[in-house]
VOMIFI-313629 format. One record per residue (C-alpha): x, y, z; residue in three letters. Coordinates in Angstrom, 3 decimals. Layout:
BEGIN
<east = X north = Y up = Z res = ALA>
...
This chain:
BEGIN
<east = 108.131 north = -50.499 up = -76.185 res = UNK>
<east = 106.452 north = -53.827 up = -76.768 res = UNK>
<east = 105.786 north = -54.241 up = -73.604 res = UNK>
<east = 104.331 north = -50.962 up = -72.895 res = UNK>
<east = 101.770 north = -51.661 up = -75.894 res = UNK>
<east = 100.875 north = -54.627 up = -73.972 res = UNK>
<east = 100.131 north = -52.915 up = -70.716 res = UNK>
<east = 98.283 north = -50.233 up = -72.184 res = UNK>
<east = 96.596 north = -52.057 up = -74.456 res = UNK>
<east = 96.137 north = -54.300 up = -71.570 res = UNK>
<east = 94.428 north = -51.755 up = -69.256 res = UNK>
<east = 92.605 north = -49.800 up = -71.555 res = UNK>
<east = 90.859 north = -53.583 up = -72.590 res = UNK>
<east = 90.152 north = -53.721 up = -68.947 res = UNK>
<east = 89.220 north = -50.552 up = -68.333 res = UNK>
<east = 86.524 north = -50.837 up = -71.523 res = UNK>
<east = 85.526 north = -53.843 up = -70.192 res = UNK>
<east = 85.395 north = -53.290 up = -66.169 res = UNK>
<east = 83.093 north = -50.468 up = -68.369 res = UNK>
<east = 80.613 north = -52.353 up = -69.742 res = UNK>
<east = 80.301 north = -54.629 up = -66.859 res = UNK>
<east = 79.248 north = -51.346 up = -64.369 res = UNK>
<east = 76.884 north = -50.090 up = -66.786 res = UNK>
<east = 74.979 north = -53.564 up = -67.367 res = UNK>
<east = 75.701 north = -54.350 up = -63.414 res = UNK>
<east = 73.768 north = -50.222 up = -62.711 res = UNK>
<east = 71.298 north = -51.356 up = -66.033 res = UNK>
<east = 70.124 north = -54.641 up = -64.162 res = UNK>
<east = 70.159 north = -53.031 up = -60.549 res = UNK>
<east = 68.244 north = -49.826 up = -61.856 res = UNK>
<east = 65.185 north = -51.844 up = -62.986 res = UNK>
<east = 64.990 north = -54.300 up = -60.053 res = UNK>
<east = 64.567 north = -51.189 up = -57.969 res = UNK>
<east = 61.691 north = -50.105 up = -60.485 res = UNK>
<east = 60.623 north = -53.833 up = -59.764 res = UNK>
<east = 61.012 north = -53.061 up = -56.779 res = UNK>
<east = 59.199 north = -50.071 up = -56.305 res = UNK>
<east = 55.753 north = -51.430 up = -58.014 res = UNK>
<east = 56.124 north = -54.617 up = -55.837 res = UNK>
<east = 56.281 north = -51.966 up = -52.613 res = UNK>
<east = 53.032 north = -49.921 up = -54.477 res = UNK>
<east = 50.938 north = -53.306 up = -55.124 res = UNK>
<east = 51.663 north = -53.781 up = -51.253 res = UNK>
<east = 50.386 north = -50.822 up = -50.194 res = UNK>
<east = 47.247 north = -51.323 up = -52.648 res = UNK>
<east = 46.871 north = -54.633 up = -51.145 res = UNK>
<east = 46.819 north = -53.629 up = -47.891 res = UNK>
<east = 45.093 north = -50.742 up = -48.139 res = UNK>
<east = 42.014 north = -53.076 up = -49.919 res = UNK>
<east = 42.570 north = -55.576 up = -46.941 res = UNK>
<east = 41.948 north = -52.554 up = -44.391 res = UNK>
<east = 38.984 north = -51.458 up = -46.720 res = UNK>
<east = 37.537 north = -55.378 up = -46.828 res = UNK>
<east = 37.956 north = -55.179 up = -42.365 res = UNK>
<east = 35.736 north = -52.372 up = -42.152 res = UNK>
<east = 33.644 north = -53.427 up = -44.197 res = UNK>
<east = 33.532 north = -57.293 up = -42.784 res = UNK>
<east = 33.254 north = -55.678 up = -39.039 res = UNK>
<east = 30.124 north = -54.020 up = -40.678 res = UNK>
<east = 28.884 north = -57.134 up = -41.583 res = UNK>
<east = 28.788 north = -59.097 up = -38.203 res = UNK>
<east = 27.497 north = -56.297 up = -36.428 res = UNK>
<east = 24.949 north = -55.983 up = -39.251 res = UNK>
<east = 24.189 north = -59.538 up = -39.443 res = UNK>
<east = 24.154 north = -59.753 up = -35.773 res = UNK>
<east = 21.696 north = -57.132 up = -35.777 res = UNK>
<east = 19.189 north = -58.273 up = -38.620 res = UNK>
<east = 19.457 north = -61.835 up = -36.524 res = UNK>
<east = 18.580 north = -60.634 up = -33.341 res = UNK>
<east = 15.398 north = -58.692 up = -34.846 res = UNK>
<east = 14.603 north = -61.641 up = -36.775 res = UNK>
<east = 14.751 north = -64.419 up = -33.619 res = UNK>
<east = 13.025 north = -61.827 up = -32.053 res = UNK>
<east = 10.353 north = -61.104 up = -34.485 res = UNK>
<east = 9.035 north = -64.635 up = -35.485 res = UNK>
<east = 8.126 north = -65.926 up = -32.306 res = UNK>
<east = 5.458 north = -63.765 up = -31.522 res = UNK>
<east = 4.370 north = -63.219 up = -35.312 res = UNK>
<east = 5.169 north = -60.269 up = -37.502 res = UNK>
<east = 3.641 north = -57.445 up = -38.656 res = UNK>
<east = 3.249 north = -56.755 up = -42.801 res = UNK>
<east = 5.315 north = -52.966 up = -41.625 res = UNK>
<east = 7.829 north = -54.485 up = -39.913 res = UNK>
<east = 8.529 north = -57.482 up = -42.213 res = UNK>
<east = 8.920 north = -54.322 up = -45.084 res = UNK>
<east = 11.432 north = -52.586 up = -43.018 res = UNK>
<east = 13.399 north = -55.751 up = -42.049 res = UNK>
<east = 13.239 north = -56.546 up = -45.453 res = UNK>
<east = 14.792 north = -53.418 up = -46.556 res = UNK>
<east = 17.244 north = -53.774 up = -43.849 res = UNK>
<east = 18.296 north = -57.116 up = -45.253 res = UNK>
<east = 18.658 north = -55.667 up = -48.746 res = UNK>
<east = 20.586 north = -52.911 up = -47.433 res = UNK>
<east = 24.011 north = -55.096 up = -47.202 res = UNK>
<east = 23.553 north = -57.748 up = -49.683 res = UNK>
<east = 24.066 north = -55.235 up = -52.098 res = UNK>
<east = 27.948 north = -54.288 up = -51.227 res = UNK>
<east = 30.404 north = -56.270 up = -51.850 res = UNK>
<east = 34.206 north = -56.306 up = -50.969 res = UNK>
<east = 37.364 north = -55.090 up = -52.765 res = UNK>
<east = 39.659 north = -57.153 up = -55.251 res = UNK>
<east = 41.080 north = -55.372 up = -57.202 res = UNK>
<east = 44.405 north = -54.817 up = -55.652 res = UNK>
<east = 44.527 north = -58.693 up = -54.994 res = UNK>
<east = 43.671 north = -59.719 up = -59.218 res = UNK>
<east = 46.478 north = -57.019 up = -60.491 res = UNK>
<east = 48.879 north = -58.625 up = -58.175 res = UNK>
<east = 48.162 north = -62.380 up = -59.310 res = UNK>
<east = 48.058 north = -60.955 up = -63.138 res = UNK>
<east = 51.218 north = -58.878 up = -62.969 res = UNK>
<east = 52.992 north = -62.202 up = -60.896 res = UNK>
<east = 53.401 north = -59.878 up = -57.367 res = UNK>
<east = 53.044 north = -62.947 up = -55.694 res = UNK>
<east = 56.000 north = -64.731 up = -57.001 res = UNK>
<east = 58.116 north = -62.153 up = -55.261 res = UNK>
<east = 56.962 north = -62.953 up = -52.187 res = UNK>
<east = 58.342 north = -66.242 up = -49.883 res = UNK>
<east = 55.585 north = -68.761 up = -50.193 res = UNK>
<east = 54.280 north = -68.560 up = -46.780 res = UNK>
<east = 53.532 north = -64.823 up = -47.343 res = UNK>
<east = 51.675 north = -65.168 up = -50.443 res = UNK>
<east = 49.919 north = -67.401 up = -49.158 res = UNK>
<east = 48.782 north = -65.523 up = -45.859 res = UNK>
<east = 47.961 north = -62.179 up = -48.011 res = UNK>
<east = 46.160 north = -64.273 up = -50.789 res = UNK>
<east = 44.085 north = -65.879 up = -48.405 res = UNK>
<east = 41.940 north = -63.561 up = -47.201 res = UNK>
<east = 40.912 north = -63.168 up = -50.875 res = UNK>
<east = 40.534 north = -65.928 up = -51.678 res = UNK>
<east = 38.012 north = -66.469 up = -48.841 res = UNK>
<east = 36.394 north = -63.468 up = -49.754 res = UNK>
<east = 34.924 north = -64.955 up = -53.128 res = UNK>
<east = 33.716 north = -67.864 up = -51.168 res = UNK>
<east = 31.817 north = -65.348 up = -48.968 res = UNK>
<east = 30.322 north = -63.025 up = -52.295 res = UNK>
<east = 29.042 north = -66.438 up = -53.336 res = UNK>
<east = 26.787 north = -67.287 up = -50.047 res = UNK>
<east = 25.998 north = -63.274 up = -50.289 res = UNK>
<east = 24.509 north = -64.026 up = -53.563 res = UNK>
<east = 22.848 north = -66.769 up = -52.360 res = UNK>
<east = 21.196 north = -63.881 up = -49.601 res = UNK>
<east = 20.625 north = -61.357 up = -52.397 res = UNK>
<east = 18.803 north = -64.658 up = -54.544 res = UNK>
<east = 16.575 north = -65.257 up = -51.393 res = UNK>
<east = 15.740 north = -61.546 up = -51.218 res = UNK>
<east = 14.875 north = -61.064 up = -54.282 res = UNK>
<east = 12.803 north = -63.865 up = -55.295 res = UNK>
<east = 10.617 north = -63.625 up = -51.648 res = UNK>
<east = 7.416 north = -64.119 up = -52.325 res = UNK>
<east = 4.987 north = -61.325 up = -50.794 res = UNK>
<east = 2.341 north = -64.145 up = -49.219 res = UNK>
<east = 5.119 north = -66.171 up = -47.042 res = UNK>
<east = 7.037 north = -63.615 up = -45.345 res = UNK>
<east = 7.648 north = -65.614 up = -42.260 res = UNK>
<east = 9.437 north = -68.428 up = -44.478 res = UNK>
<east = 11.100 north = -65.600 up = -45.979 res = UNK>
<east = 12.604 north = -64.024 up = -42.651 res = UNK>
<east = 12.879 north = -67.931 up = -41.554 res = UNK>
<east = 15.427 north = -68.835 up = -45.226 res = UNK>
<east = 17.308 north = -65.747 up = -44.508 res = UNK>
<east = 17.851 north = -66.456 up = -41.206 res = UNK>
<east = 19.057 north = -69.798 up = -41.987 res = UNK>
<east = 21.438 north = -68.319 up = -44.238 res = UNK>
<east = 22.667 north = -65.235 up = -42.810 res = UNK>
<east = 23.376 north = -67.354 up = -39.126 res = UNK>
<east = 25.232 north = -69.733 up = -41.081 res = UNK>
<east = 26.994 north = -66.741 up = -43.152 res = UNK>
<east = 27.849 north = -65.007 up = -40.020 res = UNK>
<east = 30.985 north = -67.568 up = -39.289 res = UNK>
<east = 32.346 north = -67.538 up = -42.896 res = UNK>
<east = 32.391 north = -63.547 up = -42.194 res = UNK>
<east = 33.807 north = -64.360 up = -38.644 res = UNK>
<east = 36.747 north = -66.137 up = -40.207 res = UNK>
<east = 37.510 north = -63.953 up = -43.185 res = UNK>
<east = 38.274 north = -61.460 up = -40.403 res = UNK>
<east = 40.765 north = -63.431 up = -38.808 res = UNK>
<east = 42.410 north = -64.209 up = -41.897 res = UNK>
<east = 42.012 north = -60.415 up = -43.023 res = UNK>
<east = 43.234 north = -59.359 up = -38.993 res = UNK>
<east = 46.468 north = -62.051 up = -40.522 res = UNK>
<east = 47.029 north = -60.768 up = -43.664 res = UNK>
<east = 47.351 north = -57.675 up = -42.610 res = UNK>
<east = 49.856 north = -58.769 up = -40.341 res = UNK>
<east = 51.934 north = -60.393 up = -42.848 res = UNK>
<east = 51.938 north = -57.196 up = -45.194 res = UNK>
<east = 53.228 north = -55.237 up = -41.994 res = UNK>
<east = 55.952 north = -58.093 up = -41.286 res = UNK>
<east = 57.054 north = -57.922 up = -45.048 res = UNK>
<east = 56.902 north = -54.569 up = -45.829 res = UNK>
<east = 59.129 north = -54.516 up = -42.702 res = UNK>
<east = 61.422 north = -57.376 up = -43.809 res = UNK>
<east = 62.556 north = -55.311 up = -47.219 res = UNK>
């Protein structure tokens, strides 16, 4: 009888215990997968305010290719007080947007990129990254536009076409790295 004691006693000890080890092993694997699950929803965020920041960066190179043309095209030959107003509006027109973030600064507070291999983190932060680097010479546009003095509009349109031509690059390869980041979300979302 002793030794039935044992064996129950025995088993039901392992049965409490094989117990308690499921429910903290389903415990810990339940909220990874709600881990889980907002690290899948910042990477759709992300990518959807990566596909957001293309359009509007495609905008931006045709724009800029556009306002530099007229400009090159305008100074030459002189410029008329109309049509420096309406290239002058034009030129406003964009410096006033500005591209998306948000996604990108809830995933670096909330530690997103920590769950990521380093190599992907660092191709999806990138284009972000750039991105501030390309606000800043914006501002630097807006600034010019906004402190143009009414008497000198040819070294007006001759200042922002300095800056916008050297601009147009920085946009050029925040694209690329955009066109990559993009890729990289696909590959990861892909990989889990």
């Amino acid at each position: 009888m002793n030794k039935d004691l044992l064996q129950r006693v025995g088993l039901e000890t392992f049965a409490i215990v094989f117990s308690v080890l499921l429910a903290l092993f389903l415990n810990s694997w339940w909220a990874q997968s709600k881990v889980d699950a907002g690290h899948y929803k910042t990477l759709d965020l992300i990518e959807a305010e990566m596909k957001a920041n293309q359009v509007e960066l495609e905008a931006a190179i045709a724009y800029y290719d556009d306002v530099i043309k007229r400009i090159q095209a305008a100074l030459p030959d002189g410029i008329t007080e109309e049509e420096a107003r309406r290239l002058m509006e034009n030129c406003c027109q964009l410096e006033a947007g500005g591209s998306h973030l948000t996604a990108h600064e809830t995933a670096v507070l909330t530690g997103f990129y920590a769950w990521l291999e380093p190599s992907s983190a660092s191709a999806i932060m990138s284009p972000f990254v750039g991105q501030k680097e390309v606000n800043d010479a914006a501002m630097v546009l807006t600034n010019v536009i906004l402190n143009v003095d009414p008497e000198d509009l040819t070294g007006f349109f001759q200042r922002y076409l300095i800056l916008s031509t050297s601009l147009r690059p920085s946009i050029q390869d925040l694209l690329a790295q955009t066109n990559s980041g993009l890729e990289e979300v696909a590959r990861v979302k892909a990989a889990h």
